[in-house]
N, C-alpha and C positions, 0 to 999 in steps of 0.2 A: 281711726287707724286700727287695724286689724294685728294679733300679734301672727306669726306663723311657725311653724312645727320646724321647717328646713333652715340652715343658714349655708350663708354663700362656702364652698369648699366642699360642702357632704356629699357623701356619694346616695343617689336614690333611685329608686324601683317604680318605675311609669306603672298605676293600677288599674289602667282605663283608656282605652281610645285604641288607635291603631300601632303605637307602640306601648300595646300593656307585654308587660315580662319583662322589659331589658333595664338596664342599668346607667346610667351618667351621671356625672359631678355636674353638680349646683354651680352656674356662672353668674348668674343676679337673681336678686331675690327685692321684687315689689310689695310692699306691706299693704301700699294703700289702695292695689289693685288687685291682691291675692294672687295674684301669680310669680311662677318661677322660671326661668329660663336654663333647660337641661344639654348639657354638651351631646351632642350630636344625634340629637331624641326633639320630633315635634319638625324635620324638616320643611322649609318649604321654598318656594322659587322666587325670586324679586328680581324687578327688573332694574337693574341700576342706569341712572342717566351720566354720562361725561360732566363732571365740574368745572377740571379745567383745561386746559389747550395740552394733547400728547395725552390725557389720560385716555382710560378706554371704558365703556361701556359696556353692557351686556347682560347677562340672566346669571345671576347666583345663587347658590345655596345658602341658606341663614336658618339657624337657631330661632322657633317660635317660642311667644310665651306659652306656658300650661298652667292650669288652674291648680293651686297649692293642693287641695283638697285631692287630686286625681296621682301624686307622687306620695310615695313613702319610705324615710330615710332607712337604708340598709347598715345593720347592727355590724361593726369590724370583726366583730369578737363570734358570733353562730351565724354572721352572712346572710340571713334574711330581713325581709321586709318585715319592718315592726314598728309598734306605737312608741312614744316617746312620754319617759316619765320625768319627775323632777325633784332631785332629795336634795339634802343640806352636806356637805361635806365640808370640815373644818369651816364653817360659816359662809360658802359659799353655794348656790344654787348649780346644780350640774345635773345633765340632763344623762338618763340610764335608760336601755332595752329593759322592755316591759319584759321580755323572753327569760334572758340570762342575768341582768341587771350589770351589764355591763357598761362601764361610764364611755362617753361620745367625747 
């Protein structure tokens, strides 16, 4: 199992593919496949089948996974895309913008 940089709730910056620039909040995050799933970044089409009697079927839009390595969490504090460091404050591990060192 792989650690990763995002966790579920962060807001991050697609840095690669056909939504590189824009922005969304972290909805799951897989450790053991390195991917993340970003709100409304990475769409794609599925075709959904009826399950049960009255429901409806059809083609929808869904959230893809994306490769952990291709997002980068966006700093609250100077709002850009940045790396992610790790200090001790009062005995606890807290993750800080390499930029401004502002705590996440």
């Amino acid at each position: 199992m792989s650690k990763i940089h995002v966790k579920t709730g962060d807001t991050v910056m697609v840095i690669s593919g056909r939504d590189r620039g824009n922005t969304g909040k972290v909805l799951a995050v897989s450790p053991k496949e390195g991917k993340v799933i970003v709100e409304g970044r990475n769409m794609v089409t599925k075709h959904v089948k009826p399950r049960r009697e009255g429901e409806t079927g059809g083609i929808v839009k869904a959230e893809s996974a994306i490769y952990a390595s291709k997002v980068m969490p966006v700093c609250p504090k100077c709002g850009k895309a940045v790396r992610v460091g790790h200090i001790l404050n009062n005995g606890k591990k807290v993750r800080v913008c390499k930029k401004c060192g502002a705590e996440f």
